[in-house]
C-alpha positions as CSV (number, residue, x, y, z in Angstrom):
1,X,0.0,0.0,0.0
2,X,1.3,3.6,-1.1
3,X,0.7,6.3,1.6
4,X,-0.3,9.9,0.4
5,X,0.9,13.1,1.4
6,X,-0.4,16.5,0.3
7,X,0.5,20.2,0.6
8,X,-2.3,22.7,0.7
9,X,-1.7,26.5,0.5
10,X,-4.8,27.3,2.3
11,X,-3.7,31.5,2.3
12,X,-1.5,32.9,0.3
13,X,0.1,36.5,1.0
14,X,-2.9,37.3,3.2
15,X,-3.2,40.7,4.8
16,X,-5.3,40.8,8.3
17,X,-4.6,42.8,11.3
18,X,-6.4,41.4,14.1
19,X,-7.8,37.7,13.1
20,X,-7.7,35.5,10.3
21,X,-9.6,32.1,10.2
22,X,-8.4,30.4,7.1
23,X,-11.4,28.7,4.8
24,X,-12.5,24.9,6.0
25,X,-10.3,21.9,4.6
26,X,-12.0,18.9,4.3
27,X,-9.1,15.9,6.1
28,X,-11.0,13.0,6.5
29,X,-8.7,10.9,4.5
30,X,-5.5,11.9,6.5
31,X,-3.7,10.5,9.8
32,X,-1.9,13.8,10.6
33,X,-1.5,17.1,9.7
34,X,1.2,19.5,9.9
35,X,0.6,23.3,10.3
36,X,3.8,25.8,8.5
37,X,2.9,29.8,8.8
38,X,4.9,32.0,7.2
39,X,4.6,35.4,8.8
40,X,6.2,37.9,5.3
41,X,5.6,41.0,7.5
42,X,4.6,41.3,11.2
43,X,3.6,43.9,14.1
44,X,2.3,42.4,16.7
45,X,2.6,38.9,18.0
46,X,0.6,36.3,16.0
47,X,-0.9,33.3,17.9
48,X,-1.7,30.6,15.5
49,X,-3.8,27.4,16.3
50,X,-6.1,24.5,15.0
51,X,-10.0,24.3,15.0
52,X,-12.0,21.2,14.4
53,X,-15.2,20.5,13.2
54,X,-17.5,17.4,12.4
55,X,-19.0,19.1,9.6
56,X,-17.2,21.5,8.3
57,X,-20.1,24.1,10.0
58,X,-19.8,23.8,13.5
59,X,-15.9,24.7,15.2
60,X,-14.4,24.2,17.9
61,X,-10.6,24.4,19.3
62,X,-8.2,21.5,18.5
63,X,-6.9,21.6,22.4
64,X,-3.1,22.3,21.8
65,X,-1.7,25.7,22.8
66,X,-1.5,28.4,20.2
67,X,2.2,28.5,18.8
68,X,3.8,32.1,18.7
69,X,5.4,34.2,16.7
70,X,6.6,37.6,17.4
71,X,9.0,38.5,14.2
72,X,8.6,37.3,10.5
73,X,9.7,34.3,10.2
74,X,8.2,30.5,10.2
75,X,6.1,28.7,12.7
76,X,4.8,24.9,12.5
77,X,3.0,22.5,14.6
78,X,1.6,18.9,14.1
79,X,-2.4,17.9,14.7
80,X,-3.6,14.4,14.8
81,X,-6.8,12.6,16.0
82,X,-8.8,16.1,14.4
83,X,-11.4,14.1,12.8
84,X,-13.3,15.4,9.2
85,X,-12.3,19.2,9.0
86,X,-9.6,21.7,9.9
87,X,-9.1,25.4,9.7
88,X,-6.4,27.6,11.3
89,X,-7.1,30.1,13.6
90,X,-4.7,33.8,13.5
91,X,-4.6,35.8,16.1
92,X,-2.6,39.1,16.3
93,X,-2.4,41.4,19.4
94,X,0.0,44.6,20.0
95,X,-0.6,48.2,20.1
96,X,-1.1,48.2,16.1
97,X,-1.2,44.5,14.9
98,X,-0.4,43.5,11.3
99,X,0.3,40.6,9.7
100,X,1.0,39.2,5.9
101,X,1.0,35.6,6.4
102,X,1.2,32.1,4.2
103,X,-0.5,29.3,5.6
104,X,0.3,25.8,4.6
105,X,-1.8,22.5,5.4
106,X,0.9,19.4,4.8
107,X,-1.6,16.4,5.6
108,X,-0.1,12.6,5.4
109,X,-2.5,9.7,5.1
């Protein structure tokens, strides 16, 4: 049996200054997923996490602490046992947050 691997860009170049959720991404078929964001520009400090969801409708967070970032630069954490859906949850704070962010999904069956 062949395992599967896959790289979704689920932002690309994104501007947002206070939250960004990223658009559903349907992961019923994978074992684990592995969160990259790539902050280009940055005030602030960006918290990053994962949300779940059944359905794709209805979210809720993965559990893990956010993962940080207070500089440009690259941030990555794994998620596993996250069921049918996942979406990625930005949060900037600061006295005048803004972020320019990539946000990769890299998801192995």
């Amino acid at each position: 049996m062949m395992n599967h691997s896959y790289t979704a860009v689920v932002e690309r170049n994104t501007s947002f200054t206070d939250e960004l959720l990223t658009e559903p991404y349907e992961v019923a078929w994978a074992r684990e997923a592995r969160v990259f964001v790539r902050a280009l520009d940055l005030s602030g400090t960006l918290e990053v996490c994962a949300e779940i969801s059944p359905d794709g409708l209805f979210w809720m967070k993965e559990g893990s602490p956010p993962a940080r970032l207070e500089r440009p630069g690259l941030v990555s954490f794994p998620v596993r046992e996250f069921g049918h859906w996942l979406r990625i949850s930005l949060r900037n704070t600061g006295a005048s947050p803004s972020a320019r962010v990539i946000v990769y999904l890299a998801l192995k069956e």
